[in-house]
Biopython code that builds the backbone (N, CA, C, O; Angstrom):
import numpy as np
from Bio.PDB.StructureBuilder import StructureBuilder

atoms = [
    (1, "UNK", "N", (0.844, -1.166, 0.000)),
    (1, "UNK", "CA", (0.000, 0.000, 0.000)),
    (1, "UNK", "C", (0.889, 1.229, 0.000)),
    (1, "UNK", "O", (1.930, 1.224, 0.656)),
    (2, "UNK", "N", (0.521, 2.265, -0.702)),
    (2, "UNK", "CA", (1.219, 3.275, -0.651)),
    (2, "UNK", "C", (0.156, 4.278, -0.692)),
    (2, "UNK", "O", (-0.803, 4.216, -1.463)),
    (3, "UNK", "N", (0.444, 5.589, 0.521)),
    (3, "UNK", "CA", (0.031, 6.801, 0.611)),
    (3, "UNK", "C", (0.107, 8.277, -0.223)),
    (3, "UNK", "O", (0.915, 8.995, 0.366)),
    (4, "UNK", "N", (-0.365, 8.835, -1.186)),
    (4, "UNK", "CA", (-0.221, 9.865, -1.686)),
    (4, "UNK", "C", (-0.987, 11.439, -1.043)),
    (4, "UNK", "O", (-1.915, 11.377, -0.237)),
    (5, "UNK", "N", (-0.552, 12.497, -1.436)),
    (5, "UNK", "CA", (-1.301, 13.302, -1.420)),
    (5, "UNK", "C", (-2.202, 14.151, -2.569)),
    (5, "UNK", "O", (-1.736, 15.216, -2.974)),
    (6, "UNK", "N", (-2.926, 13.882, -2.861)),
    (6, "UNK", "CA", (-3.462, 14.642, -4.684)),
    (6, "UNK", "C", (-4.058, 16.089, -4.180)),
    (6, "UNK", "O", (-4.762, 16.279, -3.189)),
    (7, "UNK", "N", (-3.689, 16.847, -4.921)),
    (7, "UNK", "CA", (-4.296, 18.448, -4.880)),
    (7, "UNK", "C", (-5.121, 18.236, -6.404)),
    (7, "UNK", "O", (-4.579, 18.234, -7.509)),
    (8, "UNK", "N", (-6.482, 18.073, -6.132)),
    (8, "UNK", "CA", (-7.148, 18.316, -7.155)),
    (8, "UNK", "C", (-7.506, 19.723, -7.661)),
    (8, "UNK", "O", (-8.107, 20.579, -7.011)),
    (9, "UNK", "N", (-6.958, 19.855, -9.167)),
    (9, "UNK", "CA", (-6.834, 20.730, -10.369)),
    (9, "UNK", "C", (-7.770, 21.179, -10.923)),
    (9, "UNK", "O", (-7.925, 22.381, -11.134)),
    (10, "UNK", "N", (-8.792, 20.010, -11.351)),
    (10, "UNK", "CA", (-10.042, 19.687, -12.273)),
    (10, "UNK", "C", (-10.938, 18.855, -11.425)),
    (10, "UNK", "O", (-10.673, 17.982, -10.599)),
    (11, "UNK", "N", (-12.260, 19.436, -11.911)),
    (11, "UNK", "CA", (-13.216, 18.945, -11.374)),
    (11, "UNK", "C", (-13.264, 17.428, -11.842)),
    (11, "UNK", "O", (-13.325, 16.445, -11.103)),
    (12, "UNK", "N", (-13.216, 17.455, -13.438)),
    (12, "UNK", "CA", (-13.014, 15.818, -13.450)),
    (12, "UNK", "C", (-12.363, 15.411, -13.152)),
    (12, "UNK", "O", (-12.538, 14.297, -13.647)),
    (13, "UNK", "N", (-11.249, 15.341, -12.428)),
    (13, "UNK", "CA", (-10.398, 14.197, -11.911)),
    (13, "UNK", "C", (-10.674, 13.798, -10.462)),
    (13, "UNK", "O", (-10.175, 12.787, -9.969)),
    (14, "UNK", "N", (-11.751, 14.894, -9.580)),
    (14, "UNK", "CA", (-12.639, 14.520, -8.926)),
    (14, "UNK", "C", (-12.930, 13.170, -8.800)),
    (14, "UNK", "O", (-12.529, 12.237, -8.103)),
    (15, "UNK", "N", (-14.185, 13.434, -10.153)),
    (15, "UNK", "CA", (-14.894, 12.143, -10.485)),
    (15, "UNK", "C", (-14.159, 11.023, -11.223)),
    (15, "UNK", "O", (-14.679, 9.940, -11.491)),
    (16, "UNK", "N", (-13.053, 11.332, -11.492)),
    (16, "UNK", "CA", (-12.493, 9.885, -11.778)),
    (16, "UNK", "C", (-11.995, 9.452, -10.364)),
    (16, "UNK", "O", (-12.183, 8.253, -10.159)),
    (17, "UNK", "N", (-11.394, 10.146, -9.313)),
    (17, "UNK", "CA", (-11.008, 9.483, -8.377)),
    (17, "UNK", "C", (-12.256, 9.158, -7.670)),
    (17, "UNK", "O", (-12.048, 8.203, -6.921)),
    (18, "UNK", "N", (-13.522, 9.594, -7.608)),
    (18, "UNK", "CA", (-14.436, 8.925, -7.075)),
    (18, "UNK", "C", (-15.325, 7.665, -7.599)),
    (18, "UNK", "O", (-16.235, 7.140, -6.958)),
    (19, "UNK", "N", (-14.815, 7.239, -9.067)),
    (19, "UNK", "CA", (-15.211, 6.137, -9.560)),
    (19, "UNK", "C", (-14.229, 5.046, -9.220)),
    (19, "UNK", "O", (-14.371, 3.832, -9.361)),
    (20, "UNK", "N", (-13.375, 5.611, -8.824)),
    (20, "UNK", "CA", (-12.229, 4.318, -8.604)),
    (20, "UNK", "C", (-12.318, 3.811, -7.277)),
    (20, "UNK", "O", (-12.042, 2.719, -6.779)),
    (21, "UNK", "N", (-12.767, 4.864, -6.838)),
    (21, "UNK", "CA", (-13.414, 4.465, -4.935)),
    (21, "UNK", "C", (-14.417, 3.532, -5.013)),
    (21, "UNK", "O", (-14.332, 2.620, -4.192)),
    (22, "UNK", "N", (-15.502, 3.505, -5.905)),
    (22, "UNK", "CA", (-16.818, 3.107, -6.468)),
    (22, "UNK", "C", (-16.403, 1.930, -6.534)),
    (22, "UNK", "O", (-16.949, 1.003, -5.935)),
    (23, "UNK", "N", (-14.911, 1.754, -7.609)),
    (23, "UNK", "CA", (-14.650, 0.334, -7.901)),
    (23, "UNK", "C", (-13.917, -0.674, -6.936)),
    (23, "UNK", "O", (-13.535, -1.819, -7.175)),
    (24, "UNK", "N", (-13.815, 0.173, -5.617)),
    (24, "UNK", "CA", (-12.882, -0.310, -4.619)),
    (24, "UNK", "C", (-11.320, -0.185, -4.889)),
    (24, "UNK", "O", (-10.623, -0.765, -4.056)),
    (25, "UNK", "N", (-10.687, 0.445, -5.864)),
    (25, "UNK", "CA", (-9.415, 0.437, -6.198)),
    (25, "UNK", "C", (-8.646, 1.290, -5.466)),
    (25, "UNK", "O", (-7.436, 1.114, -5.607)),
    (26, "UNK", "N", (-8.994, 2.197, -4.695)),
    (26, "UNK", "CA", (-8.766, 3.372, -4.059)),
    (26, "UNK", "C", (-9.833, 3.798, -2.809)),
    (26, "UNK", "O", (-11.054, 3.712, -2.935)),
    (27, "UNK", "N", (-8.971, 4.398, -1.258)),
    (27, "UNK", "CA", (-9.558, 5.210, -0.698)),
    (27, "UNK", "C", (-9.427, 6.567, -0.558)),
    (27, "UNK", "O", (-8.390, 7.215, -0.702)),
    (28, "UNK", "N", (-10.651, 7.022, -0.237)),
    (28, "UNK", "CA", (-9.760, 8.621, -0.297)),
    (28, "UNK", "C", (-10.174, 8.964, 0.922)),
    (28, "UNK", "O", (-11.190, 8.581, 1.501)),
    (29, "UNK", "N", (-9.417, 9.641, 1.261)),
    (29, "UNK", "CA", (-9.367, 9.897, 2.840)),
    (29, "UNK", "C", (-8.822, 11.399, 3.336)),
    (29, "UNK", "O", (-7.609, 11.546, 3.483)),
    (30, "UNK", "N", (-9.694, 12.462, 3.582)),
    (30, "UNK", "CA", (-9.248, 14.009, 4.178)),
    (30, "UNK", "C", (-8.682, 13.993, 5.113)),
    (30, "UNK", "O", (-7.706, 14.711, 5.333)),
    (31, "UNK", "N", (-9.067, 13.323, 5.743)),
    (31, "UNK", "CA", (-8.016, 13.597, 7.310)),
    (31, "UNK", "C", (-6.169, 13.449, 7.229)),
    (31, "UNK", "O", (-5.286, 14.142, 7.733)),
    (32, "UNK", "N", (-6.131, 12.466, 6.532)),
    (32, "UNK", "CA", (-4.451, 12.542, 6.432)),
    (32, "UNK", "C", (-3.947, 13.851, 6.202)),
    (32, "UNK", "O", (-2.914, 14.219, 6.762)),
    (33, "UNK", "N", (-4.764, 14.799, 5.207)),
    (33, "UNK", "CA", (-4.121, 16.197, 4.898)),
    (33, "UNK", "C", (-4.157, 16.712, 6.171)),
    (33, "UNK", "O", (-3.109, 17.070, 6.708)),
    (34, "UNK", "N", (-5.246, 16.802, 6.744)),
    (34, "UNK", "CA", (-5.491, 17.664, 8.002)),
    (34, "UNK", "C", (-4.208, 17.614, 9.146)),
    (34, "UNK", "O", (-3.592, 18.439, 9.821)),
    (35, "UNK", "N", (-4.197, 16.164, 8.945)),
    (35, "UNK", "CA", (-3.056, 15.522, 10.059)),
    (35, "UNK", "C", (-1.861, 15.932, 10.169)),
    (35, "UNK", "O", (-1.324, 16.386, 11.179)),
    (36, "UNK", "N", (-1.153, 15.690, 8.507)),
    (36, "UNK", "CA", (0.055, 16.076, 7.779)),
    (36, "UNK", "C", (0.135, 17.583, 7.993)),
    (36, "UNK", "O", (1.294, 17.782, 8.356)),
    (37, "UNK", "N", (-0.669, 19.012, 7.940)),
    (37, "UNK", "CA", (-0.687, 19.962, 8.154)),
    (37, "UNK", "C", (-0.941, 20.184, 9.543)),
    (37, "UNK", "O", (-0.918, 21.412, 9.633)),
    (38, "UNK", "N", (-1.177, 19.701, 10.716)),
    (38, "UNK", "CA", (-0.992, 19.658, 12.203)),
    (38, "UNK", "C", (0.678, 19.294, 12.012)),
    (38, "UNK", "O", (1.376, 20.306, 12.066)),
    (39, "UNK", "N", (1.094, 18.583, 11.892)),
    (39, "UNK", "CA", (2.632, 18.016, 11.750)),
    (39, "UNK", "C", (3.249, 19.178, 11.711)),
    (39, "UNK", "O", (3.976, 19.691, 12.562)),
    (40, "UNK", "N", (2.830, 19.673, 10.394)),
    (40, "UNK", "CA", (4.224, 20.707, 9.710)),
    (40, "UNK", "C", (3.672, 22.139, 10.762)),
    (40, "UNK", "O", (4.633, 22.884, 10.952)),
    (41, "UNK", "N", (2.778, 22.492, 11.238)),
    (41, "UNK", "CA", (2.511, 23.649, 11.964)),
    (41, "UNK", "C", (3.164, 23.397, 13.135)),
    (41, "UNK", "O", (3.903, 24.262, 13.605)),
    (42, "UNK", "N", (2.944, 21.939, 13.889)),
    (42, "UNK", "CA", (3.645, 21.665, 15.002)),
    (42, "UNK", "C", (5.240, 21.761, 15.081)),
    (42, "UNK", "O", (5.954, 22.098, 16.025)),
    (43, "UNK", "N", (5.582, 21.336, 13.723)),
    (43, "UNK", "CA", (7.199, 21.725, 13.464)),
    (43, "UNK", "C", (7.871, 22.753, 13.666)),
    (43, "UNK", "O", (8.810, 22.959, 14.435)),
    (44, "UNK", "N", (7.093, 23.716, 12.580)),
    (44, "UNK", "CA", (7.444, 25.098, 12.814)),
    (44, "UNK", "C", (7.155, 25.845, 14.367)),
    (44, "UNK", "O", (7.532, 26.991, 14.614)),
    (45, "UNK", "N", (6.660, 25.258, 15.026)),
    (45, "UNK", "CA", (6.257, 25.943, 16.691)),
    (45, "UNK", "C", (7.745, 25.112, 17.152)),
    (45, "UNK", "O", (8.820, 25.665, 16.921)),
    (46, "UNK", "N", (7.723, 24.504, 17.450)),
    (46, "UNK", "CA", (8.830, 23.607, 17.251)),
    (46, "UNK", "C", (10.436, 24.194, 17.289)),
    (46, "UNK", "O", (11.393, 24.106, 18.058)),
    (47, "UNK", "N", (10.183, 24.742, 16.192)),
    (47, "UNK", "CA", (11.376, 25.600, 15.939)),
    (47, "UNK", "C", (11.609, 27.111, 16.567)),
    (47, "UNK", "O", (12.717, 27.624, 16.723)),
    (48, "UNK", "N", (10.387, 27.696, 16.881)),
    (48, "UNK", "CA", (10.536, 29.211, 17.364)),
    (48, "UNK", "C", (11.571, 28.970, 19.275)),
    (48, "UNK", "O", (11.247, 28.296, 20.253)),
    (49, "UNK", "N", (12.252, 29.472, 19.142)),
    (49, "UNK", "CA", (13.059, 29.859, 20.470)),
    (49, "UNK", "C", (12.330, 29.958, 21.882)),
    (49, "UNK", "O", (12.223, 31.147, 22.181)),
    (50, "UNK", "N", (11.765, 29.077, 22.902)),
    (50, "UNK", "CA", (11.377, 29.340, 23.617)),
    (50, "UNK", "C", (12.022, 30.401, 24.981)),
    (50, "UNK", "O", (13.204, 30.219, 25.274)),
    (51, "UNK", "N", (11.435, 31.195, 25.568)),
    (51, "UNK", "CA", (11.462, 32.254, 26.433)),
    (51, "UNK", "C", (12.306, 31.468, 27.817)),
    (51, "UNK", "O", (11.831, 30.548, 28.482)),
    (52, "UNK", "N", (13.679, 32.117, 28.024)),
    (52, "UNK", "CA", (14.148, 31.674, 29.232)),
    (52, "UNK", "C", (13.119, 31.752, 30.359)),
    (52, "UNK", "O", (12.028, 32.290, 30.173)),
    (53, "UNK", "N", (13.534, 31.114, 31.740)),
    (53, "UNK", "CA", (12.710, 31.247, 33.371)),
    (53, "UNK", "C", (13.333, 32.785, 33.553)),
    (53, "UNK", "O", (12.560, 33.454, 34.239)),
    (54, "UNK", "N", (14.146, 33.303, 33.264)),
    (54, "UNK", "CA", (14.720, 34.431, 33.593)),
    (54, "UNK", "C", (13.649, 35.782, 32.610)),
    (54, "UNK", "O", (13.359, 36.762, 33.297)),
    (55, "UNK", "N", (13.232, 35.790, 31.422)),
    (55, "UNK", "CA", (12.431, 36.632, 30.752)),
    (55, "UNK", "C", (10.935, 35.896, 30.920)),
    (55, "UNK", "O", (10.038, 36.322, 30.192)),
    (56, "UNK", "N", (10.644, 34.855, 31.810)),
    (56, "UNK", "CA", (9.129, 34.738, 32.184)),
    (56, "UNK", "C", (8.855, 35.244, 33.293)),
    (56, "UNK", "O", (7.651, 35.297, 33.543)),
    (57, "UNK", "N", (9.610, 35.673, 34.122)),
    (57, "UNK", "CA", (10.073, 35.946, 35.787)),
    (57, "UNK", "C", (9.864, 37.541, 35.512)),
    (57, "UNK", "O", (8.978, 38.110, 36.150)),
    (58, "UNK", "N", (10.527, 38.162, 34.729)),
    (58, "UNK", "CA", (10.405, 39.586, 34.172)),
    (58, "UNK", "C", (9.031, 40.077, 33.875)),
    (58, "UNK", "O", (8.553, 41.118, 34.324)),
    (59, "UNK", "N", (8.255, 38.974, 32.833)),
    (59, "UNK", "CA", (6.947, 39.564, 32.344)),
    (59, "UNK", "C", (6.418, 39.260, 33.247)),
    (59, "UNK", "O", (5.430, 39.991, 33.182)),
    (60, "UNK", "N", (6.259, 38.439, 34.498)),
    (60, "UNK", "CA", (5.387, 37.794, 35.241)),
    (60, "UNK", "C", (5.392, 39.560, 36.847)),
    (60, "UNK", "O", (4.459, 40.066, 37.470)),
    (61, "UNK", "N", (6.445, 39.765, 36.849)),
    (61, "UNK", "CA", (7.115, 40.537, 37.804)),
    (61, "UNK", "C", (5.637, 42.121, 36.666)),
    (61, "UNK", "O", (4.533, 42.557, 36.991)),
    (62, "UNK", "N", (6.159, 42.274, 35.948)),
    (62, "UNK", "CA", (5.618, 43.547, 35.151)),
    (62, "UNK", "C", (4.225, 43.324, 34.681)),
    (62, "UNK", "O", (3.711, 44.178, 33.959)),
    (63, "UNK", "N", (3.632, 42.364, 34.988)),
    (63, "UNK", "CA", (2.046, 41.942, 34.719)),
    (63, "UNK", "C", (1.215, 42.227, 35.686)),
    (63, "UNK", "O", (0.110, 42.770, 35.680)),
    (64, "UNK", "N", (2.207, 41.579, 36.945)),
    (64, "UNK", "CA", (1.634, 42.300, 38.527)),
    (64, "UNK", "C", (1.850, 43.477, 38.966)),
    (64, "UNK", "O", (1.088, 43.969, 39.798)),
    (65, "UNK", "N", (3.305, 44.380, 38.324)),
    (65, "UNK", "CA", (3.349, 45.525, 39.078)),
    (65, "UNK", "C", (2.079, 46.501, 38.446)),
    (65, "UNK", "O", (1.599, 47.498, 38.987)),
    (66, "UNK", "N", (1.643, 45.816, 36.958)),
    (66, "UNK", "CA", (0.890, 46.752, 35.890)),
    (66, "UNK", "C", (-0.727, 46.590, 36.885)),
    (66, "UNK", "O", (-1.604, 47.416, 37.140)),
    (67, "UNK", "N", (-0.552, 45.037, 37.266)),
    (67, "UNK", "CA", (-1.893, 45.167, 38.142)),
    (67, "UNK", "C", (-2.577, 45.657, 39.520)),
    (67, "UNK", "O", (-3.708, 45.829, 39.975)),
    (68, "UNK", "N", (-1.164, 45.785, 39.938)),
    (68, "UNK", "CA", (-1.466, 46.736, 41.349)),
    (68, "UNK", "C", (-1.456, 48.148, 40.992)),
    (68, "UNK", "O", (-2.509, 48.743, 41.221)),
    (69, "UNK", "N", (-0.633, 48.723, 40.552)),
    (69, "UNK", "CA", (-1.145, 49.877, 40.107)),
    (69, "UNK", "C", (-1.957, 50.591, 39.745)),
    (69, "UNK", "O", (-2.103, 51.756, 40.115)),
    (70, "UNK", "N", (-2.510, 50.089, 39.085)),
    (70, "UNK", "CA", (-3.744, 49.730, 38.102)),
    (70, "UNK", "C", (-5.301, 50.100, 39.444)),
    (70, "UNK", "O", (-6.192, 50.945, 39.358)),
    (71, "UNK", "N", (-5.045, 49.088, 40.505)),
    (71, "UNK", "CA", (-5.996, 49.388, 41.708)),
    (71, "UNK", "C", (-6.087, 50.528, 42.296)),
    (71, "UNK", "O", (-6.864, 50.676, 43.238)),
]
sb = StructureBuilder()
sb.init_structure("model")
sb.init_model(0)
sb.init_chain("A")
sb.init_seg("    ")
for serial, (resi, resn, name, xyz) in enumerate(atoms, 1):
    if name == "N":
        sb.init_residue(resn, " ", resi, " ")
    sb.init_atom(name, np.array(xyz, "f"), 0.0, 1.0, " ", f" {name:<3s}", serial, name[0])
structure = sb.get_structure()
């Protein structure tokens, strides 16, 4: 078995891939895209630089001084 991804172009090739489903030769299945694009979004988060304990300690320190003040 092998997995593809098709970006349909034409409406008929739609319906040819839905006659081949018809004939059992093929499934087609949305969710794999969905999945595959959770992946690559999760990647890229993935990659962004997370915030030292030392610059969460800072915003956390300046969130409260903004909120007492504030009273």
């Amino acid at each position: 078995m092998e997995i593809l991804n098709v970006e349909i172009l034409n409406p008929k090739a739609k319906k040819l891939l839905m006659n081949l489903m018809d004939m059992k030769l093929i499934k087609v299945s949305k969710s794999e895209f969905k999945r595959d694009k959770f992946f690559e979004l999760l990647k890229d988060l993935r990659k962004e630089e997370s915030p030292s304990l030392e610059d969460i300690q800072k915003e956390v320190k300046a969130v409260r001084k903004q909120m007492n003040d504030g009273e």
